[in-house]
LOGUDREN-463218 format. One record per residue (C-alpha): residue in three letters; x, y, z. Coordinates in nm, 2 decimals, m for minus. Last residue first. Layout:
BEGIN
+-----+--------+--------+--------+
:  aa :     xx :     yy :     zz :
+-----+--------+--------+--------+
: ALA :      X :      Y :      Z :
...
+-----+--------+--------+--------+
// end
This chain:
BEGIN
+-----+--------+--------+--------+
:  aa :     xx :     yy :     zz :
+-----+--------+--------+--------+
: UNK :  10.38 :  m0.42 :   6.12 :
: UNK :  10.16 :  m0.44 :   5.79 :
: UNK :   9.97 :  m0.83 :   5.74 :
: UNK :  10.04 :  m1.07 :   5.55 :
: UNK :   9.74 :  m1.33 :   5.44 :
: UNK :   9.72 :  m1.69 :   5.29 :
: UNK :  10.12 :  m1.82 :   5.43 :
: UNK :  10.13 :  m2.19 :   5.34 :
: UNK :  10.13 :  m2.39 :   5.70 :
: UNK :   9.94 :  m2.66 :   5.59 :
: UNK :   9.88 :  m2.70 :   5.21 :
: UNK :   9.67 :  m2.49 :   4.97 :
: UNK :   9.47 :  m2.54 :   4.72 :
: UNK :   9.32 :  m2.21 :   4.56 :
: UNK :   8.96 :  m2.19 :   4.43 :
: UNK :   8.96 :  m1.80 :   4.57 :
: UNK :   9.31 :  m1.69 :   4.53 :
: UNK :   9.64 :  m1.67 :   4.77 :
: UNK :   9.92 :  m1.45 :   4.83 :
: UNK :   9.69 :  m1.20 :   5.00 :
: UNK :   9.94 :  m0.87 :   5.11 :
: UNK :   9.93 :  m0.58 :   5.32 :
: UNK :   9.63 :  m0.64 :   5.51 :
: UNK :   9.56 :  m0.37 :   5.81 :
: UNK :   9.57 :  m0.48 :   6.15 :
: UNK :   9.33 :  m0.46 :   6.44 :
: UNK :   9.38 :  m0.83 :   6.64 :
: UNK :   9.31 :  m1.18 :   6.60 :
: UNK :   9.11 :  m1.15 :   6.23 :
: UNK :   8.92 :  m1.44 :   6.14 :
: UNK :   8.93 :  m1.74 :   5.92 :
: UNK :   8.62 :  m1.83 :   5.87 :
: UNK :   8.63 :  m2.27 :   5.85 :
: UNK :   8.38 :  m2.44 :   5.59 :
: UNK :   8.37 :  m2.80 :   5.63 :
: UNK :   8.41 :  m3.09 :   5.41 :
: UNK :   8.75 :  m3.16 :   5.56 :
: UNK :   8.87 :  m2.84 :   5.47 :
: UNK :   8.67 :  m2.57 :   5.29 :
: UNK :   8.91 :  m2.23 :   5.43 :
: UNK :   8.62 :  m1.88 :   5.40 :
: UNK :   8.87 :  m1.58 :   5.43 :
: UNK :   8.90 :  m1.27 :   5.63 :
: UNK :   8.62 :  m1.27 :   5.87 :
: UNK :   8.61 :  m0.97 :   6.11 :
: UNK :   8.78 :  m1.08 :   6.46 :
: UNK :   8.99 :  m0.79 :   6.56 :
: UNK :   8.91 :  m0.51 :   6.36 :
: UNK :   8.99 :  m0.48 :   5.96 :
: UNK :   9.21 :  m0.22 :   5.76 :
: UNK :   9.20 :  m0.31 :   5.42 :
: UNK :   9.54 :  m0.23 :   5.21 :
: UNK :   9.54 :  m0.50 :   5.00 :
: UNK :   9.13 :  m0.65 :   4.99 :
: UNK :   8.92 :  m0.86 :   5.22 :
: UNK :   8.65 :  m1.13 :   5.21 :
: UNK :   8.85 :  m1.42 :   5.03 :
: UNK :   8.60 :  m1.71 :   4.93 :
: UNK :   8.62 :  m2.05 :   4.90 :
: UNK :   8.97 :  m2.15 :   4.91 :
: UNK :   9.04 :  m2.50 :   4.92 :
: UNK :   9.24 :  m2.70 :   5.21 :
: UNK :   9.51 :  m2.82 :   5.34 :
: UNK :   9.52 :  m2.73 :   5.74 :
: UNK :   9.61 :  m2.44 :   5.98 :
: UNK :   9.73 :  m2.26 :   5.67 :
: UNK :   9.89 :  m1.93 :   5.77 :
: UNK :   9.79 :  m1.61 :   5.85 :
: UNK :  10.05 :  m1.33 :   5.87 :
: UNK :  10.22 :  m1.04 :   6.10 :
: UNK :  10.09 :  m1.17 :   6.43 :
: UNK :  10.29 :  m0.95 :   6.72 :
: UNK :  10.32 :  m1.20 :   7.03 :
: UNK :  10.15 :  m1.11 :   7.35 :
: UNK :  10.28 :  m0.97 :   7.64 :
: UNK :  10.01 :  m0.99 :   7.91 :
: UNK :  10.25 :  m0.94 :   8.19 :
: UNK :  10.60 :  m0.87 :   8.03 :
: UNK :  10.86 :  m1.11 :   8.26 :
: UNK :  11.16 :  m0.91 :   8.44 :
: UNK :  11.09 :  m1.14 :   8.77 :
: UNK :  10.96 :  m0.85 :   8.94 :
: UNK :  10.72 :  m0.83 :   8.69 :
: UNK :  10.58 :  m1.19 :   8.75 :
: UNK :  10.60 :  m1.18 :   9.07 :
: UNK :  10.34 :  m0.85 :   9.07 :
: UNK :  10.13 :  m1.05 :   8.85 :
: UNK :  10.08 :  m1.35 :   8.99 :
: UNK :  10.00 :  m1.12 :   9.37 :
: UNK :   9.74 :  m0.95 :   9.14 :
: UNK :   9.69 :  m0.65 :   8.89 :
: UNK :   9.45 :  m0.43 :   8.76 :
: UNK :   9.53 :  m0.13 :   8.55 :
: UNK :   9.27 :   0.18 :   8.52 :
: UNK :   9.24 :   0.45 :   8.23 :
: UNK :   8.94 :   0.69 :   8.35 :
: UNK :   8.68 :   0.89 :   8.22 :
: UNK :   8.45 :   1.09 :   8.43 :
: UNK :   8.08 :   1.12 :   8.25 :
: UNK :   7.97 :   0.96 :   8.62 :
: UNK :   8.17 :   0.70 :   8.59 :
: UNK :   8.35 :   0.62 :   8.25 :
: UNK :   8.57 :   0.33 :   8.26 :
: UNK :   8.92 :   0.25 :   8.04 :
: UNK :   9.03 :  m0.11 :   8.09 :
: UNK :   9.36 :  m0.25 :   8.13 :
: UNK :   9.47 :  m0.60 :   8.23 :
: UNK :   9.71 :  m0.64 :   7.95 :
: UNK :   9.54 :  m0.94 :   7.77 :
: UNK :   9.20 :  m0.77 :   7.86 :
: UNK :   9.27 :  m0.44 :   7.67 :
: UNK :   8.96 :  m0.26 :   7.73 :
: UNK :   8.74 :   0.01 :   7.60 :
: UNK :   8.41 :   0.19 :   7.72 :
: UNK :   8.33 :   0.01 :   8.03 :
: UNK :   8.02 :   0.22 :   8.24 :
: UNK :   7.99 :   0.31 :   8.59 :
: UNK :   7.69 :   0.52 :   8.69 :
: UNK :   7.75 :   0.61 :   9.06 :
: UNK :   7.50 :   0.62 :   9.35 :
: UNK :   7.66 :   0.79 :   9.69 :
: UNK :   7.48 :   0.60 :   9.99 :
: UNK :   7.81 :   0.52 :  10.12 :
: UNK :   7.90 :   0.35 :   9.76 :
: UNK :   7.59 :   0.20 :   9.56 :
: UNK :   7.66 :   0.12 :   9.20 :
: UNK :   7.48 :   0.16 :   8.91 :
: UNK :   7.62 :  m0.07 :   8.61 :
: UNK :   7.71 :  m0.03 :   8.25 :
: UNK :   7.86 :  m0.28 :   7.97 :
: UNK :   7.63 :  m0.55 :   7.85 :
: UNK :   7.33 :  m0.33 :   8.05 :
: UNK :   7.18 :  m0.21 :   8.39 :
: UNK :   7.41 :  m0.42 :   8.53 :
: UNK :   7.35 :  m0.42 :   8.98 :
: UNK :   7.62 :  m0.31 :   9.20 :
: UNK :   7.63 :  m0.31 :   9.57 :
: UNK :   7.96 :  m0.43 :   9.57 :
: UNK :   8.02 :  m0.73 :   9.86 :
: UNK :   8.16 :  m0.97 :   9.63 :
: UNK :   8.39 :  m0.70 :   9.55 :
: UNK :   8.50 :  m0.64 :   9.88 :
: UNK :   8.54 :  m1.02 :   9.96 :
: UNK :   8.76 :  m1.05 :   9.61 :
: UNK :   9.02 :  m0.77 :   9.81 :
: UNK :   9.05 :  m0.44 :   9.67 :
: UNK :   9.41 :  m0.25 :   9.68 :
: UNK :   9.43 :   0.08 :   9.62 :
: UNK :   9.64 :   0.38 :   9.37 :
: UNK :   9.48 :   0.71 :   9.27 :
: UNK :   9.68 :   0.90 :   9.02 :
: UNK :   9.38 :   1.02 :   8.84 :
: UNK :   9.49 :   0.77 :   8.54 :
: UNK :   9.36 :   0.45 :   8.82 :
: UNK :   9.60 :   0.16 :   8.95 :
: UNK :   9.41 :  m0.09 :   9.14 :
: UNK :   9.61 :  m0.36 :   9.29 :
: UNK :   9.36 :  m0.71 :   9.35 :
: UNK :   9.39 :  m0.90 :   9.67 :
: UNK :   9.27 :  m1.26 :   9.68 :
: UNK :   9.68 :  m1.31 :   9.78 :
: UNK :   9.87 :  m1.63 :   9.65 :
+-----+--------+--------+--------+
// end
């Protein structure tokens, strides 16, 4: 497989960037999600304001320019052409048991909306306390369970709205 990289940017620009190109960036992080970079003498301020790392794409402000960019390799490319989703991932529309346990605490409501990894339940199995967290942005449309509730492995807990 190549160490080439596809770029694919909003603006309609389209390039390939080889690993040796990006090991040669003169870039330096000024924080968890901005860094200056030095291009022909041309400073840029390039920061990450969203990305959707499953599918590769990231939005990136540089120089108060926004822009949507998709990355992509060889793997990728044969994947495609092979009629495969890249990044697919499967919809989660409840949480189940992963073991029997006790209900300690239930930390949302019906109707919630909660971002990808807030706690939704406290699960005592084993003698240890598991948080059960979110996996994506959904919004709960049903808890079938209480708090002191036994429940056995694979008993739906949590539904959640398509």
């Amino acid at each position: 497989m190549s160490n080439t990289y596809k770029v694919k940017v909003s603006n309609g620009s389209e390039f390939n960037i080889s690993k040796d190109q990006i090991s040669n960036l003169d870039a330096v992080q000024t924080s968890d999600s901005k860094h200056h970079i030095l291009q022909d003498n041309t400073p840029y301020i390039a920061e990450i304001t969203g990305s959707h790392f499953n599918e590769k794409k990231y939005s990136v402000k540089v120089n108060n320019n926004t822009y949507d960019v998709a990355i992509s390799n060889a793997l990728d490319g044969l994947i495609s052409d092979m009629g495969f989703a890249v990044g697919a991932s499967k919809q989660v529309n409840a949480i189940k048991a992963p073991m029997p346990g006790l209900i300690l605490d239930i930390n949302v409501n019906v109707g919630q909306e909660v971002k990808e990894d807030d706690p939704l339940l406290i699960l005592e199995a084993m003698k240890m306390e598991n948080s059960l967290r979110a996996i994506d942005n959904v919004k709960i449309k049903s808890i079938l369970v209480e708090e002191g509730d036994n429940l056995m492995v694979d008993q739906t807990i949590l539904e959640f709205e398509d």
